[in-house]
N, CA, C and O atoms as a Tinker XYZ file with bonds, in Angstrom:
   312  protein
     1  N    -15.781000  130.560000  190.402000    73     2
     2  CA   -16.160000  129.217000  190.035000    64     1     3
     3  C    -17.192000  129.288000  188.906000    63     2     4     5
     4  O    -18.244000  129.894000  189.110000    81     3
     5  N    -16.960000  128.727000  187.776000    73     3     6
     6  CA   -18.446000  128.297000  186.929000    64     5     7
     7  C    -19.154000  127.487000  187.280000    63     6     8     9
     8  O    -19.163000  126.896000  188.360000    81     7
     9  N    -20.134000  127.325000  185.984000    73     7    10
    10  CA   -21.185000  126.650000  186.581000    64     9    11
    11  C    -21.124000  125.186000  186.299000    63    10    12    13
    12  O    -22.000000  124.400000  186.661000    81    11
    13  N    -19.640000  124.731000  185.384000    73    11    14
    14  CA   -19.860000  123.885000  185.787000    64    13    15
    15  C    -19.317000  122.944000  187.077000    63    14    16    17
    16  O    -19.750000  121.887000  187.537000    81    15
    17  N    -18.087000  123.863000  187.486000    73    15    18
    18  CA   -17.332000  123.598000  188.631000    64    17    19
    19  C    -18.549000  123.612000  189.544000    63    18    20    21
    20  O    -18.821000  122.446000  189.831000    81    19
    21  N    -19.533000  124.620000  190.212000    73    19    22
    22  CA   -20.724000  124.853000  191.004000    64    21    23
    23  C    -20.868000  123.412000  190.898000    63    22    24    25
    24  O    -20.304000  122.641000  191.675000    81    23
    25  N    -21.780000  122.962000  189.736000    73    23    26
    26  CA   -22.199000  121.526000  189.568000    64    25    27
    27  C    -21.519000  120.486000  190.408000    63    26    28    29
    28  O    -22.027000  119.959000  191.398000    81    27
    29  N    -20.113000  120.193000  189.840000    73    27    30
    30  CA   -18.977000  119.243000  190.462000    64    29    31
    31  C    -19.482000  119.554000  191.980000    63    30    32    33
    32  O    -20.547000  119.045000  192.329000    81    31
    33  N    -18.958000  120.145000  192.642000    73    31    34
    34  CA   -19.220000  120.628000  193.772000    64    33    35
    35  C    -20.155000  120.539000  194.364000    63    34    36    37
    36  O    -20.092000  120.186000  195.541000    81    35
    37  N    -21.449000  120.849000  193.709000    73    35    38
    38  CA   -22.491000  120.043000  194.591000    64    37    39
    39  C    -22.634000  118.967000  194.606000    63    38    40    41
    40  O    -23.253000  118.462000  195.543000    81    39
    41  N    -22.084000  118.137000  193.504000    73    39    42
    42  CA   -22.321000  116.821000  193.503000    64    41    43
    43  C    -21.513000  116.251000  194.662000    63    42    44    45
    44  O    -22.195000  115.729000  195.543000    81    43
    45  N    -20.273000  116.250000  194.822000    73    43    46
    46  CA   -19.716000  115.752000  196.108000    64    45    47
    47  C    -20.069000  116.402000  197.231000    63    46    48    49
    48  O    -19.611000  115.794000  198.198000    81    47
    49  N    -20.578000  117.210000  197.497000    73    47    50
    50  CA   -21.355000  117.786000  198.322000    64    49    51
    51  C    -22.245000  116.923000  198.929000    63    50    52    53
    52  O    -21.973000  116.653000  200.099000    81    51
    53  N    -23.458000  116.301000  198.353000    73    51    54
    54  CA   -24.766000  116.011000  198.138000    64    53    55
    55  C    -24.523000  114.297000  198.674000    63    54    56    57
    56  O    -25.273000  113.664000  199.417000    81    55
    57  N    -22.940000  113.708000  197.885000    73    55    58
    58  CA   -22.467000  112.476000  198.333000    64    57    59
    59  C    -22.294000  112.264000  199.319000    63    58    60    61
    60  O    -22.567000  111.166000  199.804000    81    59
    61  N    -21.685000  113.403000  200.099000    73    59    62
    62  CA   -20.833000  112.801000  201.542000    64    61    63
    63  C    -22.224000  112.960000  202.221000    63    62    64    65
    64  O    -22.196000  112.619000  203.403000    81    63
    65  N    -23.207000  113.311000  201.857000    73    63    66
    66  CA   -24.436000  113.814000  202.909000    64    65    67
    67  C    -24.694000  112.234000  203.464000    63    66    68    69
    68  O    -24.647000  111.240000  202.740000    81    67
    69  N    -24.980000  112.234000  204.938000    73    67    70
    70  CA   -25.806000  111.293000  205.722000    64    69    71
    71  C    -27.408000  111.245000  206.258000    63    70    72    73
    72  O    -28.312000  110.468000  206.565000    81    71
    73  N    -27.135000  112.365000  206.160000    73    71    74
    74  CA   -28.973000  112.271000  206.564000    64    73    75
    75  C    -29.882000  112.411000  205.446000    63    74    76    77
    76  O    -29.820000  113.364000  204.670000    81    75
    77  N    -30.769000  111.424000  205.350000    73    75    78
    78  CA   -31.330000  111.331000  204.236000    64    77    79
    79  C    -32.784000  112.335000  204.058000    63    78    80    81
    80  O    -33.042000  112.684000  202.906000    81    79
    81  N    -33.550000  112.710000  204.973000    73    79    82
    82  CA   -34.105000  114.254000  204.894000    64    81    83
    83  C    -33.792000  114.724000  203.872000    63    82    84    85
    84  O    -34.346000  114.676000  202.774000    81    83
    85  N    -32.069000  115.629000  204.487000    73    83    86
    86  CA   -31.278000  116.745000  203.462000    64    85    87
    87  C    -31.422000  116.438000  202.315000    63    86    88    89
    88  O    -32.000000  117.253000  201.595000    81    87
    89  N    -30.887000  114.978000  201.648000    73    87    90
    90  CA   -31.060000  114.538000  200.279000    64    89    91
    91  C    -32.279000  114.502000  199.929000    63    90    92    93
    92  O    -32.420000  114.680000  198.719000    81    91
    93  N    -33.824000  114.241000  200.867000    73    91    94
    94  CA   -34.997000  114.480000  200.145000    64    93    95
    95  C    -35.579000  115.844000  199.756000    63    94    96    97
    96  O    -36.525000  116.119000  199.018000    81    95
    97  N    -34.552000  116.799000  200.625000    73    95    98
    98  CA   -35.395000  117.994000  200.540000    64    97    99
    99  C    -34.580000  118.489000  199.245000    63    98   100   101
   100  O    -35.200000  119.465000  198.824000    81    99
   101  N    -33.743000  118.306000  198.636000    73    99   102
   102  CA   -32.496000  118.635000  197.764000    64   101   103
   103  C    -33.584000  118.013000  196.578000    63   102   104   105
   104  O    -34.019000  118.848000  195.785000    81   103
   105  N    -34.030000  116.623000  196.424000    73   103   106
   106  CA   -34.751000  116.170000  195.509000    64   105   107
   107  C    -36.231000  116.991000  195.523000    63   106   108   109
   108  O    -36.753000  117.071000  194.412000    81   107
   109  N    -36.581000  117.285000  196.053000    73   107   110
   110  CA   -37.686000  117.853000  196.409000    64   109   111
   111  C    -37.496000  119.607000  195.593000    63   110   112   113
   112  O    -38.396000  120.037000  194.872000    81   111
   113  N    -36.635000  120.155000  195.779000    73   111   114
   114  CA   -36.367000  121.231000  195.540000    64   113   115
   115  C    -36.041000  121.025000  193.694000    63   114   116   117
   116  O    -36.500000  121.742000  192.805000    81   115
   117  N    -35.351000  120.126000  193.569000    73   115   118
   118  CA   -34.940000  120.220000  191.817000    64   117   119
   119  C    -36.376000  119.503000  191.561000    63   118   120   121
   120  O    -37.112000  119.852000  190.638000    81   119
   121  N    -36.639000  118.649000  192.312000    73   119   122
   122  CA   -38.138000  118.612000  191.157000    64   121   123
   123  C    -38.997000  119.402000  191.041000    63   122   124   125
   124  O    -39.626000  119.264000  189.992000    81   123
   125  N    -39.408000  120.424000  191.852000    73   123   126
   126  CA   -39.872000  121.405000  191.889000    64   125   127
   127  C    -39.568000  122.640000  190.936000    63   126   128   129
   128  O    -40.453000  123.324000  190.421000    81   127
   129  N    -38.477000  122.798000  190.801000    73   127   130
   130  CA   -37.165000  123.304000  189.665000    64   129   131
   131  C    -37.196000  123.233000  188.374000    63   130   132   133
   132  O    -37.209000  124.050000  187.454000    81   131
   133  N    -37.207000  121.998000  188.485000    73   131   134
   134  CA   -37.161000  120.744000  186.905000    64   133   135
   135  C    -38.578000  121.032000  186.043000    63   134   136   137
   136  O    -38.558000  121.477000  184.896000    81   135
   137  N    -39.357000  120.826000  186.508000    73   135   138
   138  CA   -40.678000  120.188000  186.983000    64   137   139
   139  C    -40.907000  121.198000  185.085000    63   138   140   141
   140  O    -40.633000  122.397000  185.033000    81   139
   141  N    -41.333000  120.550000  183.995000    73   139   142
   142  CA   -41.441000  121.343000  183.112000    64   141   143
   143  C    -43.195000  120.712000  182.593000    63   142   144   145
   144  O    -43.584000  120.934000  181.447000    81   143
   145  N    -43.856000  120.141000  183.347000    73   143   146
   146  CA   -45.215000  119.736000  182.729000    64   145   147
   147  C    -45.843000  120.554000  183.190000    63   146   148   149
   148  O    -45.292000  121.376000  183.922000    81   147
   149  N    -47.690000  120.651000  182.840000    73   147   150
   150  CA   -48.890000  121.047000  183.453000    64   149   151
   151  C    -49.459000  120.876000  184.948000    63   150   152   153
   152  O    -49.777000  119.791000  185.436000    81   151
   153  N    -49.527000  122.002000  185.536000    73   151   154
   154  CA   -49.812000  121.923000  187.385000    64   153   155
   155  C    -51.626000  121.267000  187.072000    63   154   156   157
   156  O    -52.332000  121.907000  186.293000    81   155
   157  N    -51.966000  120.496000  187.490000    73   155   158
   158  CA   -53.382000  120.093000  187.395000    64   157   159
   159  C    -53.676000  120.418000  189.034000    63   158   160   161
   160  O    -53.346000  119.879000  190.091000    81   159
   161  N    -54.569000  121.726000  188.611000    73   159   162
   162  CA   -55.328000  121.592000  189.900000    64   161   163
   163  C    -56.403000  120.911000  190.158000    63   162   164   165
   164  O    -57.075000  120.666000  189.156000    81   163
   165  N    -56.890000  120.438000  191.344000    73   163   166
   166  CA   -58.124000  119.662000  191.857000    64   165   167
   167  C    -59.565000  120.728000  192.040000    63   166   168   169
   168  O    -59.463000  121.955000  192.061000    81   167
   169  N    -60.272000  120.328000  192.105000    73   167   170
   170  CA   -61.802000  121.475000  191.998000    64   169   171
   171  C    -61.851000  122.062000  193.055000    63   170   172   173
   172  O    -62.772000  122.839000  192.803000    81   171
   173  N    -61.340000  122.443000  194.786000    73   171   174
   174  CA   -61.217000  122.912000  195.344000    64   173   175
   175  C    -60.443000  123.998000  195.056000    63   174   176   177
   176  O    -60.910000  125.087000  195.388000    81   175
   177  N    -59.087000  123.969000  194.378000    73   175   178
   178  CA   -58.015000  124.568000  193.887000    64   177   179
   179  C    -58.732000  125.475000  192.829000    63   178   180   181
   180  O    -58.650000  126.673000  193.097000    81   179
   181  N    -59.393000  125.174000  191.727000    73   179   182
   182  CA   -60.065000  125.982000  190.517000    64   181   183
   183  C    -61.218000  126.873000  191.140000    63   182   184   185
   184  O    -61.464000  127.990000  190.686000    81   183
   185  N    -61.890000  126.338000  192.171000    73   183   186
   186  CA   -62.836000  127.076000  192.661000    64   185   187
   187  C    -62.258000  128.136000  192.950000    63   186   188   189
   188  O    -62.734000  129.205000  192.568000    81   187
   189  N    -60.733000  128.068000  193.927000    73   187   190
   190  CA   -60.482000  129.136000  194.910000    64   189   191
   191  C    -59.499000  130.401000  193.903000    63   190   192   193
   192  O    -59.105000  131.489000  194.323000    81   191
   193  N    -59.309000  129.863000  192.596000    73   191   194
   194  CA   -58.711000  130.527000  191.501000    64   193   195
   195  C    -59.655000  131.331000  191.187000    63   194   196   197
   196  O    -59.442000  132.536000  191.054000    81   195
   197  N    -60.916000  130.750000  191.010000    73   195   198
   198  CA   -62.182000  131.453000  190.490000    64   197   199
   199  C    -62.654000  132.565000  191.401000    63   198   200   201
   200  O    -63.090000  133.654000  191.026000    81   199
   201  N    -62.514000  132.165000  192.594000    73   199   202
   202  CA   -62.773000  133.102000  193.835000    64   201   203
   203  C    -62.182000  134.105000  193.588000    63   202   204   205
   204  O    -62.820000  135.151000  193.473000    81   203
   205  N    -60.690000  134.083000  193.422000    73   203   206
   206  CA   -59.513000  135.425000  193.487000    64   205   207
   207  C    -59.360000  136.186000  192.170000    63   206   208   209
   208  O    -58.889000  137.298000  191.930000    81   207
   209  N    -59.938000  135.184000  191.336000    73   207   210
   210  CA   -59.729000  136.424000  189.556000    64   209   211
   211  C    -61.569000  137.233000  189.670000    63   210   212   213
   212  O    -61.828000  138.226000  188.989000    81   211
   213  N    -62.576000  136.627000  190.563000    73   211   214
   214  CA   -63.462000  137.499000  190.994000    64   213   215
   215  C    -62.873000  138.676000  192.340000    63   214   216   217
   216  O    -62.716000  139.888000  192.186000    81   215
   217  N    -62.690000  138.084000  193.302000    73   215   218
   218  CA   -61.897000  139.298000  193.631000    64   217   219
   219  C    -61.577000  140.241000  193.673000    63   218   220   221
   220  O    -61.997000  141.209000  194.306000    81   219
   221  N    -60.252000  140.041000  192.569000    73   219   222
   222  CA   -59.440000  141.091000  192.094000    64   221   223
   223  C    -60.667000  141.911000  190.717000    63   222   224   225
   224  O    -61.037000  143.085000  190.678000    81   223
   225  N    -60.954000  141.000000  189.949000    73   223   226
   226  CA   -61.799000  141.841000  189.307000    64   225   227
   227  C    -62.245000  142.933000  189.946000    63   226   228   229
   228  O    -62.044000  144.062000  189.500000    81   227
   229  N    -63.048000  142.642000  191.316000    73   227   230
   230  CA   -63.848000  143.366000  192.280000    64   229   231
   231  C    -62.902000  144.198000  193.090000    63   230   232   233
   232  O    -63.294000  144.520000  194.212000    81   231
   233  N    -61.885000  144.541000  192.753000    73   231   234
   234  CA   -60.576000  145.216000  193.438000    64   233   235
   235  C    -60.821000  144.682000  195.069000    63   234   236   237
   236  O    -60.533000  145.527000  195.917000    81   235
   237  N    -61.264000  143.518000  195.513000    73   235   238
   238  CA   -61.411000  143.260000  196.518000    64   237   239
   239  C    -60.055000  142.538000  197.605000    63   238   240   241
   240  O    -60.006000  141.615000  198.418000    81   239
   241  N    -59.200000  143.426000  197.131000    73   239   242
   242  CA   -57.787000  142.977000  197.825000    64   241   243
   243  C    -56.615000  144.075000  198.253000    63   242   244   245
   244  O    -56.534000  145.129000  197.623000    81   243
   245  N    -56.028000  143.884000  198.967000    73   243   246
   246  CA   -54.864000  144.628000  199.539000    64   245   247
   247  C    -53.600000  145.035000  198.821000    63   246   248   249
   248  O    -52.695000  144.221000  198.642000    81   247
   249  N    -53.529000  146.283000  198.408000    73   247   250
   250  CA   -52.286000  146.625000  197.918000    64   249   251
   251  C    -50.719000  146.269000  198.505000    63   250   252   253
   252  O    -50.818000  146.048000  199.712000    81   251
   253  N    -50.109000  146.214000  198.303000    73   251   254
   254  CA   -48.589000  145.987000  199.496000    64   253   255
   255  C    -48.963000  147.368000  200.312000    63   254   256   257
   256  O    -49.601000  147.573000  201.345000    81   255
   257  N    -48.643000  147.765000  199.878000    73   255   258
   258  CA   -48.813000  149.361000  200.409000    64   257   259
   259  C    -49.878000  149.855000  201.985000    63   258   260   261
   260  O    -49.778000  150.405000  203.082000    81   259
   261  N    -51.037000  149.059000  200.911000    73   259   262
   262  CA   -51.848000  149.100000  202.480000    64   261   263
   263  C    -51.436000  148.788000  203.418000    63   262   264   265
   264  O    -51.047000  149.347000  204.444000    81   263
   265  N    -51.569000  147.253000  202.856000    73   263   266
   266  CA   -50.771000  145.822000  203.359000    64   265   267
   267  C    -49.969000  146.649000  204.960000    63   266   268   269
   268  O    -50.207000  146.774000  206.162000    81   267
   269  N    -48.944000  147.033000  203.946000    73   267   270
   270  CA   -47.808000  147.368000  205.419000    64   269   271
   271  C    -48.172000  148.491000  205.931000    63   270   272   273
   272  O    -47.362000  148.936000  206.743000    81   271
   273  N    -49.349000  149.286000  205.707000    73   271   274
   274  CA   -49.854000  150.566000  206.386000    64   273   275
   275  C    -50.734000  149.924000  207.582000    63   274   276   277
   276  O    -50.708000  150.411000  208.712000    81   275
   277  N    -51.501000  148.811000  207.253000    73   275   278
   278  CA   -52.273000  148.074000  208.173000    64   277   279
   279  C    -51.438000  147.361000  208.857000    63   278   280   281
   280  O    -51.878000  147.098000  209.976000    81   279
   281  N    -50.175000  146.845000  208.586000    73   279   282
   282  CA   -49.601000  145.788000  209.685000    64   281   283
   283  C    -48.383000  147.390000  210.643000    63   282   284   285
   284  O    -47.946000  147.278000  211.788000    81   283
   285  N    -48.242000  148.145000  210.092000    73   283   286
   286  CA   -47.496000  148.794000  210.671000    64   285   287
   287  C    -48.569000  149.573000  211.934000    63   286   288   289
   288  O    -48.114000  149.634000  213.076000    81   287
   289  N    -49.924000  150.121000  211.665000    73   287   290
   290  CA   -50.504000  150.824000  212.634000    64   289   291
   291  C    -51.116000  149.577000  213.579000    63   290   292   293
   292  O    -51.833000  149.960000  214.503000    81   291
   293  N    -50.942000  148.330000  213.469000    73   291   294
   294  CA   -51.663000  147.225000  214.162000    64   293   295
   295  C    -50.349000  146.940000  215.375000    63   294   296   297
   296  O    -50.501000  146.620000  216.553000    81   295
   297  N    -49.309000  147.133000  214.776000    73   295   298
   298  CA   -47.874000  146.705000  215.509000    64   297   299
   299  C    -47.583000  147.878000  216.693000    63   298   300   301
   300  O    -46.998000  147.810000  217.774000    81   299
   301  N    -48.348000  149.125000  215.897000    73   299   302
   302  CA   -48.054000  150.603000  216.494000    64   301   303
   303  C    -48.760000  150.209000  218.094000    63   302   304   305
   304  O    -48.285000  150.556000  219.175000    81   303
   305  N    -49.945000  149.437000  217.888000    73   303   306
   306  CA   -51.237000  149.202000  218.780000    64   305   307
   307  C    -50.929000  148.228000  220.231000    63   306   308   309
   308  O    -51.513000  148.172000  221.313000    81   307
   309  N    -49.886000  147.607000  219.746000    73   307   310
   310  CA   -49.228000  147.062000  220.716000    64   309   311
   311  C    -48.044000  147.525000  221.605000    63   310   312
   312  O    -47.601000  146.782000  222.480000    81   311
């Protein structure tokens, strides 16, 4: 199938839908998608940006690596 057949297809898809949820979460998802402007964060939000690029500056964070070295010997513990 291409993409634009895909398209067609969701569109009658999306029609026969009854519960209107599904269709908000569907809108919800392409605007999210779509979405091509500036994210404005609020001063709680910039603070906690400010927090984490100090942080990391401060290597004060978890590698993946650890990450799953610490959740794997914590899981071991149980």
């Amino acid at each position: 199938m291409n993409t634009s057949d895909l398209k067609l297809d969701l569109i009658n898809r999306i029609a026969q839908l009854k519960e209107a949820g599904i269709v908000e979460e569907i809108q919800n998802l392409l605007d999210f998608e779509l979405d091509q402007n500036e994210y404005i964060l609020n001063e709680a939000q910039k603070e906690r940006v400010a927090e984490a690029r100090e942080e990391y500056k401060n290597k004060a964070y978890l590698t993946e690596d650890k990450a799953n070295q610490d959740i794997e010997e914590w899981l071991g513990e149980k």
